[in-house]
C-alpha positions in Angstrom: 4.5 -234.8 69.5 1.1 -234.9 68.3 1.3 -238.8 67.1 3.8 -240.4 69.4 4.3 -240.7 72.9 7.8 -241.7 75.2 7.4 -243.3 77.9 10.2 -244.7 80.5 11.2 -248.0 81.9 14.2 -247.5 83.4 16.4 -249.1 86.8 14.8 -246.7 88.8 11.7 -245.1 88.6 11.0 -241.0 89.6 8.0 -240.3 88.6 4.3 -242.0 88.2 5.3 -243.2 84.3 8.0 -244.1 85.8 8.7 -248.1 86.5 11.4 -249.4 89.2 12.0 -253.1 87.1 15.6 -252.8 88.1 16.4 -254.5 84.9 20.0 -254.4 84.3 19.9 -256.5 87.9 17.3 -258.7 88.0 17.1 -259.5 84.3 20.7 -261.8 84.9 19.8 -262.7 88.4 15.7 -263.6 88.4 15.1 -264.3 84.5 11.9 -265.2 83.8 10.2 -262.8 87.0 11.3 -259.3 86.3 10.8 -260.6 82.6 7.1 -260.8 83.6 7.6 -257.4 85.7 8.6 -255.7 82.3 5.7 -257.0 80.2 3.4 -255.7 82.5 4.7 -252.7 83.2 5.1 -251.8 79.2 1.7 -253.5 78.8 0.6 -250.5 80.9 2.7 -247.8 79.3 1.1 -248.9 75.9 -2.3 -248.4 77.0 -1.6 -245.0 78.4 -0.3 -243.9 75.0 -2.9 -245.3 73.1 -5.5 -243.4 76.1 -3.6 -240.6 75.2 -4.4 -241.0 70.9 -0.2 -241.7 69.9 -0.3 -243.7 66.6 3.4 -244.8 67.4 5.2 -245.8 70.8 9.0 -246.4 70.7 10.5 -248.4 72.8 14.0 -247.6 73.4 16.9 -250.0 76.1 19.7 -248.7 77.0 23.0 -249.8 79.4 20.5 -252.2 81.9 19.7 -253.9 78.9 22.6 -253.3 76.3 24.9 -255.4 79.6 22.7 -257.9 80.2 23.6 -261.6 79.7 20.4 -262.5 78.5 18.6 -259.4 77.7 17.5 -260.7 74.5 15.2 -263.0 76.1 13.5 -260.0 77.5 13.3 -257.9 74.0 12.4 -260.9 72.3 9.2 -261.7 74.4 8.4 -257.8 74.3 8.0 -258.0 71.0 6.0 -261.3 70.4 3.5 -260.4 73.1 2.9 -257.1 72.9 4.4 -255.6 69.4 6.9 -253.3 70.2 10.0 -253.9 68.7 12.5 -253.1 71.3 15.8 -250.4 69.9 18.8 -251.6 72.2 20.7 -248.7 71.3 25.0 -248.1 71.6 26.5 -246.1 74.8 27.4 -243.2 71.7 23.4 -242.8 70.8 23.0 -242.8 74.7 24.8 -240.5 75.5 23.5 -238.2 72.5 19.9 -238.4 74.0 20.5 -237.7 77.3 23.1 -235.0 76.4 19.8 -233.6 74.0 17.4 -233.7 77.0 19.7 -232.8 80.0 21.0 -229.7 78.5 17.4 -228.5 76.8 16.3 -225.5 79.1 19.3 -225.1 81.0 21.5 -221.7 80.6 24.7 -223.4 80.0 26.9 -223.3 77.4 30.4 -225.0 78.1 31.0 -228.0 80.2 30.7 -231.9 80.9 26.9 -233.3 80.9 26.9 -236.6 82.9 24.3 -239.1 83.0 24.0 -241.8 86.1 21.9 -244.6 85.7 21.9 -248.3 87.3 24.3 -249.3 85.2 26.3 -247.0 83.2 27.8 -243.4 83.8 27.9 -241.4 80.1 29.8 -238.5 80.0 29.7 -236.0 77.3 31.9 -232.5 76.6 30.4 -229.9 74.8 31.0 -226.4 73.5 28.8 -223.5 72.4 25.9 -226.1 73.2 26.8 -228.4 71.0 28.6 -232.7 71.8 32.0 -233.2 71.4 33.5 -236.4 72.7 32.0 -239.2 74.8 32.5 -241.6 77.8 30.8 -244.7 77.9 31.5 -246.7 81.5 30.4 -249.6 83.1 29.6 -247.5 86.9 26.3 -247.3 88.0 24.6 -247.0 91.2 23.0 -250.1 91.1 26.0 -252.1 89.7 28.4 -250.7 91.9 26.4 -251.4 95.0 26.2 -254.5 94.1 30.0 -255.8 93.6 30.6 -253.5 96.5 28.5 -253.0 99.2 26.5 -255.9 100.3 26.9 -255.0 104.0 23.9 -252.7 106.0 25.4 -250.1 106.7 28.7 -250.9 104.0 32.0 -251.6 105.8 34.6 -248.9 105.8 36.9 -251.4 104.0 34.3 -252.0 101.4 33.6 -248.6 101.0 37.5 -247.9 100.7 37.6 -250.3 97.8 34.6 -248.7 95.7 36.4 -245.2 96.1 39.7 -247.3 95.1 38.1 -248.8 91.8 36.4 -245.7 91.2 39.5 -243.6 91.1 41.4 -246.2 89.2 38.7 -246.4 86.4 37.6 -242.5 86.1 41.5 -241.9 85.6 42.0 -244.7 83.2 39.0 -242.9 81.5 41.0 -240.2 80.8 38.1 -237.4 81.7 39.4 -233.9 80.8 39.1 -231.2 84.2 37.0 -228.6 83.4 38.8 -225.2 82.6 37.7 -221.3 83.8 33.7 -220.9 82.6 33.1 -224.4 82.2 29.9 -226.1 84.2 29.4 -229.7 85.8 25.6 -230.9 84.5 24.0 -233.9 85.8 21.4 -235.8 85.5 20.0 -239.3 86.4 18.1 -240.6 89.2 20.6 -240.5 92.1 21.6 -237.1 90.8 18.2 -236.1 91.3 17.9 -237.6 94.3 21.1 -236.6 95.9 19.7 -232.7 95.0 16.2 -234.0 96.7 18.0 -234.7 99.3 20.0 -231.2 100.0 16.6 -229.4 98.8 14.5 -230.5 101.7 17.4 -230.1 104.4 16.7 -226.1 104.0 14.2 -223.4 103.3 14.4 -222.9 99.2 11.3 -221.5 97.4 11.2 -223.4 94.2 10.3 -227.1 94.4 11.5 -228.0 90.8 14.7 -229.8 90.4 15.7 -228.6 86.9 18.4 -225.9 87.6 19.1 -226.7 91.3 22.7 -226.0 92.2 24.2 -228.9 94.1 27.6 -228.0 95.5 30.6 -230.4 96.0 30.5 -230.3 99.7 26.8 -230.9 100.2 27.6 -233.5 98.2 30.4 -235.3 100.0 28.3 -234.3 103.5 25.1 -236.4 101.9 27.3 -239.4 100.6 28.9 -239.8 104.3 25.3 -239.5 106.0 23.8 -242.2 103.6 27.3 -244.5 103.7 27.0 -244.7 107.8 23.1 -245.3 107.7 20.8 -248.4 107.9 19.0 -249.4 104.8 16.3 -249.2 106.7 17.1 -245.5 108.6 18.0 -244.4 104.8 14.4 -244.6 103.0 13.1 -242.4 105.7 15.7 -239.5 105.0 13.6 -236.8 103.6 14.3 -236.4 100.0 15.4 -239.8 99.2 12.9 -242.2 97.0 12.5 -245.1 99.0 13.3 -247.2 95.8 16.8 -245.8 95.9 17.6 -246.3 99.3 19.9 -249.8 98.0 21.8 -248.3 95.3 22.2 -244.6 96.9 25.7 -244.9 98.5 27.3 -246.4 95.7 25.8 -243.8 93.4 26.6 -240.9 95.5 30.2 -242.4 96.1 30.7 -242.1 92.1 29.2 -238.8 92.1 32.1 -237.4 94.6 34.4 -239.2 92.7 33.3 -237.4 90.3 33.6 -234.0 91.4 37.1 -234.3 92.1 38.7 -236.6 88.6 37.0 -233.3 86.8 37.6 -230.4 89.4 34.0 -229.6 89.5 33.1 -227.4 92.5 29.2 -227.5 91.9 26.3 -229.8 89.9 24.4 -228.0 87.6 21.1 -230.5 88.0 19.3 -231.4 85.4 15.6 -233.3 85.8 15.4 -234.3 82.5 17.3 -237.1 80.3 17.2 -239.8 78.0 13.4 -240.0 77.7 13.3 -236.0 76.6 16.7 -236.4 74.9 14.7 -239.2 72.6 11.8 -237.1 72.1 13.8 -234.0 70.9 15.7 -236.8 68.6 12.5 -238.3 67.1 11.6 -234.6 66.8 14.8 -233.6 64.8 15.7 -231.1 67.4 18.9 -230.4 68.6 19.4 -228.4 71.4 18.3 -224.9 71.2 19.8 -222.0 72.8 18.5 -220.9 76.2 16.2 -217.8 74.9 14.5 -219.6 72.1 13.6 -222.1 75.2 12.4 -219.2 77.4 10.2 -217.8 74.5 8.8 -221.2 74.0 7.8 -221.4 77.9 6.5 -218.1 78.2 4.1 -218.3 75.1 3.4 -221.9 76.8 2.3 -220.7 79.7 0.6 -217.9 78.4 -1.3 -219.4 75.6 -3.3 -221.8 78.0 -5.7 -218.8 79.0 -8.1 -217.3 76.8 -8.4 -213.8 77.8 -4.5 -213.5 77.0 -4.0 -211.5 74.0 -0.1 -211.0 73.0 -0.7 -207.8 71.9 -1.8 -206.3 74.9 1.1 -208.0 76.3 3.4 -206.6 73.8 2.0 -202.9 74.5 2.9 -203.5 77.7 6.5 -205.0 77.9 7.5 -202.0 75.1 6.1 -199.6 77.5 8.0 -201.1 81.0 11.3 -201.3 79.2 10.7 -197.8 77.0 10.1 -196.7 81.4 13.4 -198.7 82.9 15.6 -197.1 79.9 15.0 -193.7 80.4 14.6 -193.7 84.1 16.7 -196.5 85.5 19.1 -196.5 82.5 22.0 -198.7 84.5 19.5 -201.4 85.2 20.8 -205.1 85.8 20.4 -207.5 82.9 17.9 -209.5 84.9 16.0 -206.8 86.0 15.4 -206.0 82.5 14.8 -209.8 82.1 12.5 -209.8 84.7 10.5 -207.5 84.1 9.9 -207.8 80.5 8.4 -211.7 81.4 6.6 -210.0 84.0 5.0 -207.1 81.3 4.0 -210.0 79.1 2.3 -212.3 81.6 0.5 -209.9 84.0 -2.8 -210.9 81.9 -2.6 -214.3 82.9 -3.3 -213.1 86.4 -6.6 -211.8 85.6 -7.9 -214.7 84.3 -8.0 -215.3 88.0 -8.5 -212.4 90.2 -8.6 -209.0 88.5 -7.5 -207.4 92.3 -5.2 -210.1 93.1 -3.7 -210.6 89.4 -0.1 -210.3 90.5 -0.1 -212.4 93.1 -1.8 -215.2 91.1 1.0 -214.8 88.5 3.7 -214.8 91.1 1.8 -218.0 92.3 1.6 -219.5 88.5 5.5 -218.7 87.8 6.9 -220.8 91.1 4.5 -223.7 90.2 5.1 -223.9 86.1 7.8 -225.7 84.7 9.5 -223.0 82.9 12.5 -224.2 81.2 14.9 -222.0 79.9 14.9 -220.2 83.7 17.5 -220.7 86.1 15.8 -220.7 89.9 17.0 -217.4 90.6 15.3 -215.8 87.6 12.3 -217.5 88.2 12.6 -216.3 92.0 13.5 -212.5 90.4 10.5 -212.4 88.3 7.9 -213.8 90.9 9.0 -211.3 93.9 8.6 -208.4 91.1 4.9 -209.5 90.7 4.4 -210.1 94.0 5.9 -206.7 95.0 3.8 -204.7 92.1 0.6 -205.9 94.2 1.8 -205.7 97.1 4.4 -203.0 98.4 4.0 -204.8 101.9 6.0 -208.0 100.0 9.7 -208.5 100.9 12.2 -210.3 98.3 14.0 -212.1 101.3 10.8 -214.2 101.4 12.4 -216.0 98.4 15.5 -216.3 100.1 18.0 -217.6 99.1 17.5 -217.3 95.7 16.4 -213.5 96.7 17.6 -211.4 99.1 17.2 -208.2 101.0 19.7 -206.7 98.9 17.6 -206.8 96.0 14.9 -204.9 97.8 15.5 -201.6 96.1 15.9 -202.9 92.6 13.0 -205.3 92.5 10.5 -202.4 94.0 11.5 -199.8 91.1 10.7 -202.6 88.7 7.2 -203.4 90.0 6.8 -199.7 90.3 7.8 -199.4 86.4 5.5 -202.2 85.4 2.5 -200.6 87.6 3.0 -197.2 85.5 3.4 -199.1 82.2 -0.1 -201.5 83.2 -2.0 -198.1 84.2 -0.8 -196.6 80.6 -1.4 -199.4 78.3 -5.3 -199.9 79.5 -6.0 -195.7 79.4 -4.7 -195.9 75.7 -6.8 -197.1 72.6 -6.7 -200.7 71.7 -4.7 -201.8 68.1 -2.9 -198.8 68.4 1.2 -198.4 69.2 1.6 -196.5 72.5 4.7 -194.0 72.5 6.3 -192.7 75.5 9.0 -189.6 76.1 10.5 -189.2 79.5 12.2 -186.5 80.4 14.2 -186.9 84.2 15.1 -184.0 85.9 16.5 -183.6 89.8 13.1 -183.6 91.1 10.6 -185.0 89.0 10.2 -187.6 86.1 7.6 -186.0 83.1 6.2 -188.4 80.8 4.2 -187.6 78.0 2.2 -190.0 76.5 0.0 -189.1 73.4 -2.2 -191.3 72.9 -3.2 -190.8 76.9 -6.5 -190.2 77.2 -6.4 -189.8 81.2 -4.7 -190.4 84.0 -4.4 -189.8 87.5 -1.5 -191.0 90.2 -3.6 -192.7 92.6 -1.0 -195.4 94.5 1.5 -195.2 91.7 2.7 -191.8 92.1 3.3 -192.0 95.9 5.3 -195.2 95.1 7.0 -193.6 92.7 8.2 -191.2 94.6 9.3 -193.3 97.5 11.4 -195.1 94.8 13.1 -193.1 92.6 13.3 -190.0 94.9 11.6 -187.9 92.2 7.9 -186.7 91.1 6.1 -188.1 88.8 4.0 -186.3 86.1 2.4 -188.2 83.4 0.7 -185.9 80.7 -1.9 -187.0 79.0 -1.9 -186.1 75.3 1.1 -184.0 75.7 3.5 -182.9 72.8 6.4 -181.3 73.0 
């Protein structure tokens, strides 16, 4: 928001406003010195919102704190020092916030959201988007490798009781299995870590962890690798933030235990949680289906270059898919998807390099945070760009989001967006630009009114490659 700012304390930290205190641990076992750890760390955290102009900071515990002994002592001196008075808030209002940020961007409708922290596993069921009933236990990474596994590497006898109590307590829990069209989401930072983990053990083209697929084997194979390694062999595994090395294999264990008390085959992961889930909350936002998110990223994106006018844009996209209808008229869904986000962001790639533009797009796309976009559509709609500049570009690059065998597709596409970029700058500015295509066996005739000019150039051999057909725009033609 404009006035407030959330920032994260939490058992484990992931990112630079992130702090690794450890709380729900150290709080019972060290008192006053994580105590001190805290202050600081929130001490910090205040003065970067202030930096940042926030006229309010909330300050929000959850499980570390909610199961701590004497956690009071902790939100008591957070509040005489330093002001902040400290909301320890209910497993229920937990679980609402991370539901609210895990599920904000992803295209999921259906499912179980669970959230993994240090101390506490929350488990939420929803439909059409929206919570239904909720699971509050006491596993977390953190606290379960601590009762557990206090051996480096864990005994197998050790490890066979953890996957004992873990069983025992998930089906005492009572979680339903998840039915034909239903979807596994988690979040939380051994979630994230886990998907880290299996990211950097292959090739895969987008960096972000919001969307990544984690599948149930992968899974099981990265639990047995971290159970039989050394502490000390474990914080070097690629992937795997050195401050989760200790808590890992009893997180991951859970995680597999998981997969199976629900029947879950694959994770959708999600990189965001509480923190955004308590943002949206303060925000009176509940969680917004996955097209008003994509809008909202696109115009994001857009909006932070100057020379980017949405009407242009608009001129553009109406001519591309005005194109794929008449011509390509049994298009893919995401084809259509991708290139109507590609119609309205070509601009941005001027802003850069006139010559280069699609490329620098392509490039802007893989690096943004787009929520709303599942990998493989943000993978789609970068090899489109990249293929409209440059016919030498193969999809399999982006393998294996991408693949050879959407060659043929994707090129028609970024031929149909360089036809509808060539139109919409030939044709008066302010002005609606009507197209009528007529598709015979051998060639493709579009008229276009309010054409002043135009000429094949590298289109129209392209064009023919693709479709099979000739292409004859008429400028200023009428039937």
């Amino acid at each position: 928001t404009d006035d407030a700012e959330v920032l994260d304390v939490r058992e484990g930290g992931d990112t630079d406003r992130d702090a690794d205190l450890r709380v729900g641990q150290r709080v019972i076992d060290r008192g006053d010195q994580v105590v001190d750890r805290t202050l600081e760390a929130l001490q910090d955290f205040r003065a970067m919102a202030l930096g940042a102009g926030a006229d309010r900071t909330v300050a929000v515990a959850t499980a570390a704190i909610r199961d701590a002994d004497n956690g009071h002592v902790l939100t008591s001196r957070i509040r005489r020092e330093l002001g902040l008075r400290v909301e320890v808030i209910g497993g229920r209002e937990e679980a609402r916030c991370g539901f609210l940020g895990a599920l904000h961007g992803l295209e999921v409708s259906h499912g179980l959201l669970f959230d993994l922290g240090g101390g506490s596993l929350q488990v939420t069921r929803f439909r059409g988007r929206r919570p239904g009933r909720t699971w509050s236990l006491p596993l977390g990474a953190l606290r379960l490798s601590a009762a557990f596994l206090r051996n480096d590497p864990p005994r197998p006898p050790d490890l066979r009781r953890l996957r004992a109590h873990l069983r025992r307590l998930l089906r005492v829990a009572g979680l339903p299995r998840l039915a034909r069209g239903q979807s596994l989401v988690g979040t939380g930072g051994t979630v994230r870590n886990l998907a880290k983990i299996d990211l950097r053990s292959r090739p895969y083209p987008v960096s972000r962890l919001h969307g990544y697929l984690l599948s149930a084997e992968r899974v099981r194979e990265i639990a047995s690798l971290l159970a039989a390694t050394r502490l000390r062999k474990r914080e070097a595994i690629p992937g795997l933030s050195e401050d989760r090395a200790d808590s890992i294999v009893g997180g991951s264990l859970l995680v597999v235990a998981l997969l199976k008390a629900v029947g879950a085959e694959e994770i959708l992961v999600s990189g965001q949680g509480v923190r955004e889930g308590l943002a949206y909350a303060l925000l009176g936002d509940g969680v917004p289906a996955p097209h008003r998110v994509r809008e909202a990223a696109l115009l994001s994106l857009a909006g932070r270059f100057r020379d980017w006018r949405p009407d242009t844009a608009e001129r553009r996209r109406r001519l591309a898919l005005a194109l794929l209808a008449a011509i390509e008229p049994a298009s893919k869904p995401e084809i259509r998807e991708a290139l109507d986000h590609a119609a309205r962001l070509l601009d941005i790639g001027r802003a850069v390099d006139f010559f280069d533009r699609h490329q620098h797009v392509a490039d802007m796309v893989m690096a943004t945070e787009l929520n709303g976009f599942s990998h493989r559509e943000i993978a789609l709609l970068a090899a489109l760009l990249r293929r409209a500049g440059d016919p030498r570009s193969e999809p399999r690059d982006l393998a294996p989001l991408v693949t050879g065998a959407d060659r043929d597709r994707i090129e028609r596409a970024a031929v149909l967006l360089l036809l509808a970029d060539d139109i919409e700058e030939r044709c008066p500015k302010g002005k609606p630009v009507a197209v009528r295509c007529r598709v015979g066996q051998r060639q493709v005739i579009v008229d276009v009114p309010s054409l002043a000019g135009w000429r094949p150039r590298g289109v129209g051999p392209r064009f023919q490659r693709a479709f099979g057909k000739a292409l004859l725009v008429r400028p200023g033609a009428r039937r």
